[in-house]
C-alpha positions as CSV (number, residue, x, y, z in Angstrom):
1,X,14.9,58.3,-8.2
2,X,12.9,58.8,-11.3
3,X,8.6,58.2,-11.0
4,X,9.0,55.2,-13.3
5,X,12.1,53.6,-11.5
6,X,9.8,54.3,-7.6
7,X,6.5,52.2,-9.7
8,X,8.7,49.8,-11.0
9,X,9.9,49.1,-7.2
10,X,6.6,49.2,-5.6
11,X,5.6,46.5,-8.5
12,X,8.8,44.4,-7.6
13,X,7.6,44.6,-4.2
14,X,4.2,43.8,-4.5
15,X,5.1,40.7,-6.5
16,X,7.2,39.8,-4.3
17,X,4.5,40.1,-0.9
18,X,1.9,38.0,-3.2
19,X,4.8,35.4,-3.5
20,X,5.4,35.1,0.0
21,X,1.5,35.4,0.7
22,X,0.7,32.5,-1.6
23,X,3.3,30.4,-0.3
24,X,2.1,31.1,3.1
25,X,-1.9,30.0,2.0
26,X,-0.3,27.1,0.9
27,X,2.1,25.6,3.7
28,X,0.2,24.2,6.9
29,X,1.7,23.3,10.6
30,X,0.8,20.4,11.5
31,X,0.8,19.0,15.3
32,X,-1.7,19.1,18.0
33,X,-1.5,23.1,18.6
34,X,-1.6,24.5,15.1
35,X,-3.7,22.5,12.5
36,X,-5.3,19.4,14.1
37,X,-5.5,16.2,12.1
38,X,-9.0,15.6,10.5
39,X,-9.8,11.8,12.5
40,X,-13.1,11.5,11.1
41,X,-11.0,10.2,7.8
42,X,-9.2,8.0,9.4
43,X,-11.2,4.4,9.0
44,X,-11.6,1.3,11.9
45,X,-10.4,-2.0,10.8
46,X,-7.1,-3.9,9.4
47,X,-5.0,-2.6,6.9
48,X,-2.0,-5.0,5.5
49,X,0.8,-4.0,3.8
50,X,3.4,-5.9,1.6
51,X,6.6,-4.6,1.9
52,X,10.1,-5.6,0.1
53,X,13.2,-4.2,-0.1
54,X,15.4,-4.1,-3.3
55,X,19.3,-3.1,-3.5
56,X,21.0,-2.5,-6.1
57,X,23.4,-4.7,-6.0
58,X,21.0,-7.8,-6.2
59,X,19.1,-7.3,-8.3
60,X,17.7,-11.3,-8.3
61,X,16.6,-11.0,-5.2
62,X,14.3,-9.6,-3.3
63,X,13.3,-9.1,0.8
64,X,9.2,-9.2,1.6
65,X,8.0,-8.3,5.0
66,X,4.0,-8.5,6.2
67,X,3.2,-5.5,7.5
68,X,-0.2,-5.6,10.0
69,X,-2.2,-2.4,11.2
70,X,-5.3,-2.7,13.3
71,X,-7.1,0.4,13.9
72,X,-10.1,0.7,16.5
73,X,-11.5,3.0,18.3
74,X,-12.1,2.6,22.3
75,X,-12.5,4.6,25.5
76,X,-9.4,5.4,28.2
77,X,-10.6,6.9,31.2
78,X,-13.8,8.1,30.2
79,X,-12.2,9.6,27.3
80,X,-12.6,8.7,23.5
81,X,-9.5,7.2,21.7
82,X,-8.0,5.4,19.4
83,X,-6.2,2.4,18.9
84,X,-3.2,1.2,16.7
85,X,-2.1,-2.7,16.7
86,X,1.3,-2.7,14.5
87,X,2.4,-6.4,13.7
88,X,5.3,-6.7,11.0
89,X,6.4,-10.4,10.2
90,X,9.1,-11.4,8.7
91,X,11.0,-14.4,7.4
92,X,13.2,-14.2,10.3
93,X,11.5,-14.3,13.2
94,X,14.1,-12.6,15.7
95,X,12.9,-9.0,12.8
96,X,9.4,-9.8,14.3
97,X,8.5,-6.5,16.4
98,X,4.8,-5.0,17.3
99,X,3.2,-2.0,18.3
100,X,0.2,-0.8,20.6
101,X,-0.4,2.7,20.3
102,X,-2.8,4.9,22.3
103,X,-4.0,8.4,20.5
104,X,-6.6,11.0,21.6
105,X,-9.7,10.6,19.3
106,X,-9.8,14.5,19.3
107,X,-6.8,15.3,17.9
108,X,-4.6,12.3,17.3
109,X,-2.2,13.5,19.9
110,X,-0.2,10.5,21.3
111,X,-1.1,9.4,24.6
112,X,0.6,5.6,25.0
113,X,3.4,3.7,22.5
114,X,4.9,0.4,23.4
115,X,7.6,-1.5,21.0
116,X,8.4,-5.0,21.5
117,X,10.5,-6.6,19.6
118,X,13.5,-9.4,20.0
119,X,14.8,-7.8,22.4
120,X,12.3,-6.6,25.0
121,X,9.8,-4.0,25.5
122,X,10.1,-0.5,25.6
123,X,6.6,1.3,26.6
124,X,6.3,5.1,26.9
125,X,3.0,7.5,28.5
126,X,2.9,10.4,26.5
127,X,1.8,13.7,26.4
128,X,1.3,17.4,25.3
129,X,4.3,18.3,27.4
130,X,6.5,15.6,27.6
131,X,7.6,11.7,27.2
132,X,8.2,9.2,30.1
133,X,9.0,5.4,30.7
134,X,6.2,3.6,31.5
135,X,6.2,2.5,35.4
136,X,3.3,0.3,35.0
137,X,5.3,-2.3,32.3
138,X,7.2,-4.9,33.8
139,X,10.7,-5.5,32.3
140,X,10.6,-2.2,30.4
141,X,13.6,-1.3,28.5
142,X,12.9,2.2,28.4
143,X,12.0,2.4,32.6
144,X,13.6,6.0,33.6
145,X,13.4,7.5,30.2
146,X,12.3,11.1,29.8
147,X,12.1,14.0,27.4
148,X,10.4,17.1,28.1
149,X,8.6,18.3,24.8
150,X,8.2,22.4,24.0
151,X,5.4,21.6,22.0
152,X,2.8,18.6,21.2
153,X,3.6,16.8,18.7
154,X,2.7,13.3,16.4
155,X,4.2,9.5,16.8
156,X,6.1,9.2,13.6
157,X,5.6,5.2,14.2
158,X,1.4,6.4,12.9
159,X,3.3,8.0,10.1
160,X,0.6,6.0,7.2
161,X,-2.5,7.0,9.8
162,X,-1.3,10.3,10.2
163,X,-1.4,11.3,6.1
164,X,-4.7,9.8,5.8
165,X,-5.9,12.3,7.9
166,X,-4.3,15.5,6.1
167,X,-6.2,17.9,3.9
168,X,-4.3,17.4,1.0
169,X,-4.9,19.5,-2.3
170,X,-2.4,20.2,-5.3
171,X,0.8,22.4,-4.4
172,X,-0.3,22.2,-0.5
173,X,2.8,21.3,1.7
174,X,3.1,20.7,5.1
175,X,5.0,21.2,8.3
176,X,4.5,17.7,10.6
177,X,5.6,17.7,14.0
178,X,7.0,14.2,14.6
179,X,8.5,12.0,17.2
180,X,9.8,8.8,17.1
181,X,10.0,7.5,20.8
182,X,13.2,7.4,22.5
183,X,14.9,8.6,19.4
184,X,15.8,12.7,18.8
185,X,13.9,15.1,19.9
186,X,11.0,16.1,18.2
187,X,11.0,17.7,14.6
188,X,9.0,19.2,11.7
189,X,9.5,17.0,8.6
190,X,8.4,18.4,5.6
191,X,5.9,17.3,3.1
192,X,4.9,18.4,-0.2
193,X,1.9,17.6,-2.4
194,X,3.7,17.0,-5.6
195,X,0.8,16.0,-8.0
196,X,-1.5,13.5,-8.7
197,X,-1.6,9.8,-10.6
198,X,-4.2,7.1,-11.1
199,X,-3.3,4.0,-9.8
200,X,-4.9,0.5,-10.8
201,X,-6.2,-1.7,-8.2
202,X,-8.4,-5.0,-8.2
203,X,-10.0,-5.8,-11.0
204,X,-8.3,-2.7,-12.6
205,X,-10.1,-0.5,-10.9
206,X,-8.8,3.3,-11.6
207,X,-7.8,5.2,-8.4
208,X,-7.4,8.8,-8.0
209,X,-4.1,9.2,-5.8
210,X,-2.5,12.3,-4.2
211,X,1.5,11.9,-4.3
212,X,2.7,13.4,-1.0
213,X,6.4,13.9,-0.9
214,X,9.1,14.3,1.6
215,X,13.4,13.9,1.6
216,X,16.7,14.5,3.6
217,X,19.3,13.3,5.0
218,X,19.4,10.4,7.7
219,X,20.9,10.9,11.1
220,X,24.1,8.8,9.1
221,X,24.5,10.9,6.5
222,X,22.5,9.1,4.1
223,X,20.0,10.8,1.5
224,X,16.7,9.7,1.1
225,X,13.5,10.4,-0.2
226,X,9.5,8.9,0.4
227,X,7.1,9.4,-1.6
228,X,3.2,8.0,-1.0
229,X,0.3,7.6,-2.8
230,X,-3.0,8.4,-0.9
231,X,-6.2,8.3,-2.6
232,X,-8.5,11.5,-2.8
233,X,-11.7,10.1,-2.6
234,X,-11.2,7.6,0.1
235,X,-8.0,8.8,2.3
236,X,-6.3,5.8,2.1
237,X,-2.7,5.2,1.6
238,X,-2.0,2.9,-1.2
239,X,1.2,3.1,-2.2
240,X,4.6,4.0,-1.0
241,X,8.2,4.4,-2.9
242,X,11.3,5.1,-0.5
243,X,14.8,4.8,-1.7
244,X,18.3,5.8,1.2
245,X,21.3,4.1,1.4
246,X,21.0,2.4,-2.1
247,X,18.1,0.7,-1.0
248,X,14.7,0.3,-2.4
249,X,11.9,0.0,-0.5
250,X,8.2,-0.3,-1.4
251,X,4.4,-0.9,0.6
252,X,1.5,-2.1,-1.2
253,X,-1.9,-1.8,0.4
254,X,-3.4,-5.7,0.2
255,X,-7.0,-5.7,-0.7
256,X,-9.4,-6.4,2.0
257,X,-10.2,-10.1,0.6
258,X,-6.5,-10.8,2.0
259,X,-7.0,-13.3,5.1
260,X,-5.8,-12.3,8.5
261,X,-3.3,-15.0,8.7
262,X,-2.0,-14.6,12.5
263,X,-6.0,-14.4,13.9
264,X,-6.6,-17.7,11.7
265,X,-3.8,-19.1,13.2
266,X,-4.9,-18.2,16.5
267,X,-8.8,-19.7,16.2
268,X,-7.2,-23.1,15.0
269,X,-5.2,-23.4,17.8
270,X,-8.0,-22.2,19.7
271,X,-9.7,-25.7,18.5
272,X,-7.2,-27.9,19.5
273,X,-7.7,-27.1,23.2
């Protein structure tokens, strides 16, 4: 082996170590035992959320959905938490489900999820270690459940909350521990910081966004891909583009002026009595 050939190896080799170095600086683990979720980001208060589907194959028409998220923050057992109310309406009122999620104020880590929907409840206590049906819900679907975790990880069902709370910066991707309750065990999803785009809001008002992106392949076999918009500034998810299947499906943050339909509702009825 001549010197130059041995220099010219060494120089392969140390561009290949800076490669794998930078790659390293720039992918993060996310889940309650590597990097922990910034909370301070995430905002009190009610976020609503068109969403509507488009396929292909119709292109006339068109399927909208209301989709309602409460977040507060509270105390469970001395301890500080937080709160997420999920409401999603629809013009079919048997598609009507809701959500009450409990999550360490620390760290996000999941401590509660309940899902009711048409066709009962199913309520879950959760932990760092492992999933159980809840014994104190009456009628609950998922009684006897149980899934023993290796590590802790995030309710995918607090997907939106969870990216508001990422560090995100250009190139970073990251490595999510997710669950979804009662489904597979849990997995790291990958997501990518792909660039950037301004988005224009009320009143045309110009919005730095970060484009996080993620894509696979469903449990049937189907491709898909997500991408969201989340604004730099303000952590706030904005925007979201998902096609699988065919299908076309998009969320659009409503602004803040939108009424709160379901509590006017509610104080009208109130009223009456």
């Amino acid at each position: 082996m001549t010197m130059f050939h041995s220099r010219r190896c060494l120089w392969a080799l140390f561009l290949l170590l800076f490669a794998l170095q930078q790659a390293s600086a720039q992918a993060d683990t996310i889940s309650p035992r590597h990097h922990a979720l910034n909370t301070r980001w995430l905002q009190p208060g009610l976020r609503q959320y068109l969403v509507y589907f488009q396929f292909p194959d119709k292109p006339k028409m068109l399927s909208f959905s209301l989709w309602m998220r409460e977040v507060s923050k509270s105390q469970l057992r001395h301890q500080p938490v937080i709160e997420v109310k999920q409401s999603w309406y629809n013009a079919d009122s048997n598609h009507y489900r809701s959500f009450y999620s409990i999550n360490s104020e620390k760290d996000f880590s999941p401590l509660y999820h309940a899902e009711t929907a048409a066709t009962g409840k199913k309520a879950y206590d959760w932990s760092a270690t492992g999933i159980r049906g809840a014994d104190s819900v009456a009628g609950n679907k998922a009684a006897g459940y149980t899934l023993d975790f290796n590590n802790p990880n995030y309710n995918w069902h607090l997907d939106i909350e969870t990216f508001e709370m990422l560090p995100l910066a250009a190139g970073k991707t990251f490595y999510i521990l997710f669950y979804d309750a009662g489904l597979d065990p849990p997995a790291y999803v990958k997501y990518t910081v792909t660039g950037s785009e301004t988005l224009a809001t009320l009143d045309n008002r110009q919005v730095d966004c970060w484009i996080l992106h993620t894509g696979g392949t469903t449990p049937q076999g189907w491709p898909y891909e997500q991408s969201f918009w989340i604004s730099k500034s303000g952590h706030e998810l904005l925007k979201e583009a998902d096609s699988y299947n065919g299908l076309f499906r998009y969320k659009i943050k409503l602004p803040g002026l939108t009424p709160n339909l379901p509590e006017i509702v509610r104080q009208v009825a109130a009223k009456k009595q």
